[in-house]
Every structure is written in C-alpha cells, then in structure tokens.
C-alpha positions as CSV (number, residue, x, y, z in Angstrom):
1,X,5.2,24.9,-27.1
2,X,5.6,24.8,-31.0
3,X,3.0,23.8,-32.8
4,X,2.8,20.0,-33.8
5,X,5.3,19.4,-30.9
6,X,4.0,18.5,-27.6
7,X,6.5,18.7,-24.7
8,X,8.3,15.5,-23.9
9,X,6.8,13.1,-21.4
10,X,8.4,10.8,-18.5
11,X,6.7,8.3,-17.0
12,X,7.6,7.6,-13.1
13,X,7.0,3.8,-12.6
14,X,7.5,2.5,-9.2
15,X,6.1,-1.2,-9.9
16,X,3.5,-1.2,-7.8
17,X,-0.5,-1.6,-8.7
18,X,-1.3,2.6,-9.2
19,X,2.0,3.0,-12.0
20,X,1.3,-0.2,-13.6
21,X,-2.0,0.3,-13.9
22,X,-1.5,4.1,-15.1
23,X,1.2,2.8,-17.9
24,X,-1.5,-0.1,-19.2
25,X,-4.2,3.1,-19.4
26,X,-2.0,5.2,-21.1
27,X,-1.3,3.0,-24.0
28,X,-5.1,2.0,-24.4
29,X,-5.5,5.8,-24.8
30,X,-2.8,6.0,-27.3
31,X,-0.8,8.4,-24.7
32,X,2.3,6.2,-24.7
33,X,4.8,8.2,-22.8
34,X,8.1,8.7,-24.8
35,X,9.8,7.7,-21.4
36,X,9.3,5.0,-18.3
37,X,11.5,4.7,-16.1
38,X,12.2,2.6,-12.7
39,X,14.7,3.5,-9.7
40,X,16.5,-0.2,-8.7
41,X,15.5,-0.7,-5.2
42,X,16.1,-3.7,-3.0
43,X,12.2,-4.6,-3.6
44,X,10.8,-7.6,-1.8
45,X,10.6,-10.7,-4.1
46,X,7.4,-10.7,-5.1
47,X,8.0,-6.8,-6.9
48,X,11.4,-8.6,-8.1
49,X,9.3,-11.3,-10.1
50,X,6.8,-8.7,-11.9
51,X,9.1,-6.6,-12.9
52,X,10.5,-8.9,-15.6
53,X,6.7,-9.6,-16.8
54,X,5.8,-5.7,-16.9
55,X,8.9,-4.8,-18.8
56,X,8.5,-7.4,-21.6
57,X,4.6,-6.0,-21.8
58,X,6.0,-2.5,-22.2
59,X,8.7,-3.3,-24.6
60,X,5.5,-5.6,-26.3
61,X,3.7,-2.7,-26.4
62,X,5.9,0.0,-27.7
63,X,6.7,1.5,-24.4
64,X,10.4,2.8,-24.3
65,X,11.4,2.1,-20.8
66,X,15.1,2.2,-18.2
67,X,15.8,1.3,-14.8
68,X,18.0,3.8,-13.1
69,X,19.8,3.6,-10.1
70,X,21.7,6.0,-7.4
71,X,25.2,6.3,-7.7
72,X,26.8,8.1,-4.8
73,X,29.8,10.3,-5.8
74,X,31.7,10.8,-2.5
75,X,33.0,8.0,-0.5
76,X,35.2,10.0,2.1
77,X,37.5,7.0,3.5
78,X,34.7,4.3,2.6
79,X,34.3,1.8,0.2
80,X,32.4,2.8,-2.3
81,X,28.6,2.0,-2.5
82,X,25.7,1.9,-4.6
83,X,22.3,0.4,-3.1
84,X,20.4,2.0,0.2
85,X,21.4,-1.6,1.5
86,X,24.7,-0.5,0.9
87,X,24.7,2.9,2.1
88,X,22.5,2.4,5.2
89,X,25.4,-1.0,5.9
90,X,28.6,1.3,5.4
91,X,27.0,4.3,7.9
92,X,26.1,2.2,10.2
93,X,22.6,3.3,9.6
94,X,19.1,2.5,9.2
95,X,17.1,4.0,5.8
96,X,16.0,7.2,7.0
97,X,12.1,6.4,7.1
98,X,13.1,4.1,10.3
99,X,13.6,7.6,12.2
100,X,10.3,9.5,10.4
101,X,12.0,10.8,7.3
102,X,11.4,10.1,3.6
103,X,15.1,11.2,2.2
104,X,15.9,7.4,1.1
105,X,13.0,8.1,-1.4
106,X,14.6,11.4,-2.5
107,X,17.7,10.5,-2.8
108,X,17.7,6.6,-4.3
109,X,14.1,7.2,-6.2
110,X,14.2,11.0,-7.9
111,X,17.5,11.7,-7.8
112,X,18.0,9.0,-10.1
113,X,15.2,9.5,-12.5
114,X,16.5,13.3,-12.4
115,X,19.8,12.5,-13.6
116,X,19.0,10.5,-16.0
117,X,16.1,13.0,-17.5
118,X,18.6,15.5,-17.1
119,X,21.0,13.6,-19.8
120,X,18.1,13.2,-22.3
121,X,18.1,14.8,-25.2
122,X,14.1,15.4,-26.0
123,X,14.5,17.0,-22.5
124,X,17.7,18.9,-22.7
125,X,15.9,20.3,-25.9
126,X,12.5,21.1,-24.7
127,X,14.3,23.4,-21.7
128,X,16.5,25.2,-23.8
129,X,13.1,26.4,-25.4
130,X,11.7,27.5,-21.9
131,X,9.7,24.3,-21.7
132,X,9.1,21.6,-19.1
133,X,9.1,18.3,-19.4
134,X,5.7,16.5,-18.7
135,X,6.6,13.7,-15.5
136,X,3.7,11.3,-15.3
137,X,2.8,10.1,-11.0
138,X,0.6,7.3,-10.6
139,X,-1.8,9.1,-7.7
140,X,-5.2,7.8,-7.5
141,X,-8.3,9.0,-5.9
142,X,-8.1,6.6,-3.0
143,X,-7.8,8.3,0.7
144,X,-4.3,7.6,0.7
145,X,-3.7,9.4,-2.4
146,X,-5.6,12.3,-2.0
147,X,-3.4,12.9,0.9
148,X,-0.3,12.4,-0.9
149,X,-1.7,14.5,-3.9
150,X,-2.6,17.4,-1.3
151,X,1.3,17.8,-0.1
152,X,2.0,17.7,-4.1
153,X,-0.6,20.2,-5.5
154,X,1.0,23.6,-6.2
155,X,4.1,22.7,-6.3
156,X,6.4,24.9,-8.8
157,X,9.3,22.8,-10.5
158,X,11.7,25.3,-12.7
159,X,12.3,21.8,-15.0
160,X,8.8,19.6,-14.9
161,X,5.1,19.7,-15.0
162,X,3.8,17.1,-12.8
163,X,0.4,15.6,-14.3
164,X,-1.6,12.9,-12.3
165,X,-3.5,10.4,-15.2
166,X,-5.2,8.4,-12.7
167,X,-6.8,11.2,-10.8
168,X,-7.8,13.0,-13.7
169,X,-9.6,9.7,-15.0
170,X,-11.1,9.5,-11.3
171,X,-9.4,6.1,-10.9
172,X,-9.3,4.5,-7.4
173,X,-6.7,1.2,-6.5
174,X,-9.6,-0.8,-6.7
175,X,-10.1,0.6,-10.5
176,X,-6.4,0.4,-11.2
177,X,-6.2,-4.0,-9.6
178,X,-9.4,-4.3,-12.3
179,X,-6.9,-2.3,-14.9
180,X,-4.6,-4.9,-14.5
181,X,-6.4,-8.0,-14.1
182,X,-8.0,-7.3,-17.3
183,X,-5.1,-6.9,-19.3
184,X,-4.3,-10.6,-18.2
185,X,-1.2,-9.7,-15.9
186,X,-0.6,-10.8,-12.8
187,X,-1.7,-9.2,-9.4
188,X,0.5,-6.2,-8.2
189,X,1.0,-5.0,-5.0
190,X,2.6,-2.0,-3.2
191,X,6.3,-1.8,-3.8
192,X,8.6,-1.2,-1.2
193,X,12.3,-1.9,0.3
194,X,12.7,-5.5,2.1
195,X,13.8,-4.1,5.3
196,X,11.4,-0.7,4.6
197,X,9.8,-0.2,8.2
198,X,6.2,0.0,6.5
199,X,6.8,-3.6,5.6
200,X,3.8,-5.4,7.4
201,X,4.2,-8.7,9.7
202,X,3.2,-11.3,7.1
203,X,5.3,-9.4,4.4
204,X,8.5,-10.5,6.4
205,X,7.5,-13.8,6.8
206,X,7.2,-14.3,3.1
207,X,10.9,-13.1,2.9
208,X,13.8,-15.3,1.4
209,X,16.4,-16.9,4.0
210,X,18.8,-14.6,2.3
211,X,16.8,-11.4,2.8
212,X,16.1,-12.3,6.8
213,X,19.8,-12.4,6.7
214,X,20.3,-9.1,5.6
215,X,17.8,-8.0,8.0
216,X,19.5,-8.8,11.0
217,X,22.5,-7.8,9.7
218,X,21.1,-4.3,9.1
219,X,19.5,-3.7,12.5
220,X,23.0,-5.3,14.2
221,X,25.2,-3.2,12.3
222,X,22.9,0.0,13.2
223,X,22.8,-0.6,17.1
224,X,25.4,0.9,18.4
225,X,23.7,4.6,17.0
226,X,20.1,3.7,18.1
227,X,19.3,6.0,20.7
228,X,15.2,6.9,20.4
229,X,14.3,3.8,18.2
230,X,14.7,-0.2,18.6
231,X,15.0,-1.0,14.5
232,X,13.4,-1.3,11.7
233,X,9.6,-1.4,13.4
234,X,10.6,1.9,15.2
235,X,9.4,1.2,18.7
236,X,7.1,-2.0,20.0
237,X,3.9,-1.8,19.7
238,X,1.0,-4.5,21.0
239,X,1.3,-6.7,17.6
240,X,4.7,-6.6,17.2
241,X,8.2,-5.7,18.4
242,X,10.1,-2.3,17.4
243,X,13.2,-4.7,15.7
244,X,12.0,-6.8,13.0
245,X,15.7,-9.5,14.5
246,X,13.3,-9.7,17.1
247,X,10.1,-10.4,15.1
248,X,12.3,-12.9,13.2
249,X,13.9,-14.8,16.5
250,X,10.2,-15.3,17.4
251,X,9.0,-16.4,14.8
252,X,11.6,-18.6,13.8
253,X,12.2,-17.8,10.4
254,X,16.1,-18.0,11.1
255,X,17.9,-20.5,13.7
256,X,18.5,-18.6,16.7
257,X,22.3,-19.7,16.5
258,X,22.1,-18.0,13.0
259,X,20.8,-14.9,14.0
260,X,23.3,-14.7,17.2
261,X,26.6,-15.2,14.9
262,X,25.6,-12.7,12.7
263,X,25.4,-10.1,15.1
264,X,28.3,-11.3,16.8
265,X,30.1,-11.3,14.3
266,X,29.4,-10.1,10.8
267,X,29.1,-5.7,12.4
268,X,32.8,-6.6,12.8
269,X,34.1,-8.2,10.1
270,X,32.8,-5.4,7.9
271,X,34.5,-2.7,9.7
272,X,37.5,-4.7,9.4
273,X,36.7,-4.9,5.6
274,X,36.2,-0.4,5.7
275,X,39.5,-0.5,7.8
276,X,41.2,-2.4,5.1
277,X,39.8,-0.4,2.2
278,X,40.6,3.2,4.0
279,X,44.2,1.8,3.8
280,X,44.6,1.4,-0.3
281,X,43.9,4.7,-2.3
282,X,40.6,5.5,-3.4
283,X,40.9,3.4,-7.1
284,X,41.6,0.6,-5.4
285,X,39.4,0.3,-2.9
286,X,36.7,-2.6,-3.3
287,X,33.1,-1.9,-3.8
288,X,31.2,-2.9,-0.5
289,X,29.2,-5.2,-2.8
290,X,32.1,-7.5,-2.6
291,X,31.6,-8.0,1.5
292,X,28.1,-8.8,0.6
293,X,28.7,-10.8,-1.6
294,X,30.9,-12.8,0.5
295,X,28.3,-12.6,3.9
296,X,25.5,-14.0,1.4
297,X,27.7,-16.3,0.3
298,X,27.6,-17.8,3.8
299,X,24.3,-19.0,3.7
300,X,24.8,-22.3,5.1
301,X,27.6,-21.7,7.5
302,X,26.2,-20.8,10.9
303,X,23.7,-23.0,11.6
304,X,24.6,-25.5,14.6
C-alpha cells in the first residue's frame, strides 16, 4: 500500500440490525467506507420500509451508497428473469435454502456486489497495484455469529480482505439494537426473503395479501419436482406444517377459494406464458415480470 493511500473499502449492508448498526459505528469513528452497497432482495415489508429511512441517513451522513441486483445472463428457451422470485417461478423451483443449501445467497447477494466492485474504479486500481480491496461484514460476537465467523476465518480471497468491525469492537446484537436506537432510527430486524424457509410463523402472518399470493404460487408452481420436501417449511414439524400454502389455508390469511384457483390455475397459465415466449426469438421474448405483473394484478379476482 502506498503511503497516504489506504486500500479502498466496501461496505456489505444487508439491512438488517448487525450492518446497520456497523455503518452508524463506522461514521461516529470517522471510518466512513468509500462504498455501501445493498443486493435487491424480495425482503419482507417491514425491511422494504427501513430501507428508505437508512438510505436517506447515509446519504445525510456522507455515506456513498448502491443497491445492486442479479442479472442472469442465459435464459436457454425462457423468458428472461431477474429476482430469486423470478428464477425460483420460471424453474419451477423453490430457493435453494428450502433443500439445505445457501447458493440463492451466493448467487443473488455476492455475485452482485462482486460485479459491481469489480467495475469500480478505486478497486480496479488498487488490484492492478497487487492490493485488495477492504469488504466490511457486519458479524457480531453473539453465538450465532461466532459460528458464522468460524466457517469465514482463514479464508484466502485473491481480490478482498474481509474485516469484521463489530467483532473487533466486541459488539453483540444486543449492542448493535442499542447502536441504533440511540441514533434515533427505527428498530431493525433480521432481513430475509418473504417466502425464505427461515421465515418464522408470526413473520408470515404479518405478510401483505399480495405476498401470501406469491407464496402459494411459489410452492404450487414447485410441486410437481418435490420429492424429499413438502415446501417452503421443508418437512412438518409439531408447530407447524412443511408448506407455508398450508400454514396459510389454516390460518386463514387467504380465502380457501383463493388459494385453490391459484394452484389450479396460475402453474399453468405461466407455462403457457414460457410456451409462448420460447416461440418469438430471444429479443423479443417478454420479461417474466410481465406475467407477474399481470397475476398480482388479479388481486381481487378469485374470491367467491
């Protein structure tokens, strides 16, 4: 590293409680990072409403930051896609963590943030000088995190130097809520996918109509390729069922007429919609976020 010139540093915020509250203790330090940046995820609402409120503190506070988002590059006979909503509805799929993998994380998270690092120019600079660039993870000192920091530790990039602020400030969550609270913000919690199978009973039931929807549109279009798991939930447990449809139906967040036409019926029309867009050449073909756009569209349609 020259002298004067310290090695450019990226922040990985994931809007949850730990990154917030690493960002807010970075600034008071006068470490501002000369990069933040957020992967676009299909968050449940409440992450959707902070994320607003935490970027207006960062601009506030001189904190450069982007969101980023996955962009697949081969679409074979599909209609192109963007979201892990998208990708998991056009493979007839469920996200990968549903079947005890983490790739969805991989792949719509960090591939993103790598790309867009990768097009940077403090960054392009620094590794043309044999330097890394500096990537900031929000791990605390909780349990949790020690165990997450423990499959982390040791690991060799070629490209970045991974560097864990809360741990080396010995910050728990609980130190990281307080973080947060006392900079006047409101209360973050873990972020995660709507439909992510770690999502917890009372997490679904705080879910829009719209997002219920999707839900049971997910686990219908999936079935037919379910062999060792039930949905979204995995496999049934005492508390709850292994499909979050059926955690839905008994609950009755969505009329049961609802939830029957949509797996009826909506699996279906989409594959008509891929059939139909494998049929015009690849530069014509609409996105999949137009079929979406037209199911969500049907809110109100199927109730009896």
């Amino acid at each position: 590293m020259s002298a004067g010139r310290r090695a450019p540093v990226v922040a990985a915020w994931g809007a949850g409680t730990n990154s917030t509250a690493m960002i807010i203790e970075l600034v008071r330090r006068g470490e501002i990072p000369e990069m933040t940046l957020l992967a676009a995820m299909p968050e449940q609402p409440h992450t959707r409403r902070l994320i607003p409120i935490f970027r207006q503190w960062m601009d506030d506070h001189g904190v450069p930051n982007e969101i980023v988002e996955y962009q697949a590059r081969f679409f074979k006979h599909w209609p192109p896609y963007g979201s892990l909503l998208e990708a998991c509805l056009t493979n007839g799929t469920l996200p990968s963590i549903a079947f005890g993998l983490h790739s969805c994380s991989a792949r719509h998270k960090i591939s993103p943030q790598d790309k867009w690092v990768k097009a940077w120019p403090p960054a392009q600079h620094a590794w043309a000088h044999g330097e890394k660039v500096i990537r900031l993870i929000g791990y605390d000192c909780s349990a949790r995190d020690n165990q997450r920091y423990a499959h982390r530790v040791g690991h060799v990039d070629p490209l970045f130097q991974y560097r864990y602020p809360l741990r080396e400030w010995g910050f728990t969550r609980e130190d990281c809520e307080r973080i947060i609270f006392d900079e006047g913000l409101p209360t973050f919690y873990k972020s995660s996918c709507f439909f992510c199978t770690a999502m917890q009973q009372e997490e679904v039931k705080a879910l829009t109509r719209e997002e219920l929807r999707l839900i049971v549109l997910l686990e219908a279009r999936a079935a037919p390729r379910l062999k060792t798991i039930e949905g979204l939930w995995r496999k049934s447990t005492r508390k709850r069922p292994g499909s979050m449809t059926a955690f839905i139906r008994s609950e009755q967040l969505l009329d049961e007429h609802e939830i029957d036409h949509i797996i009826a019926s909506a699996p279906l029309d989409l594959l008509d919609f891929q059939r139909s867009a494998a049929a015009v050449s690849p530069e014509m073909r609409p996105h999949m976020r137009e079929w979406l756009d037209r199911f969500n569209a049907g809110l109100g349609h199927w109730v009896e």
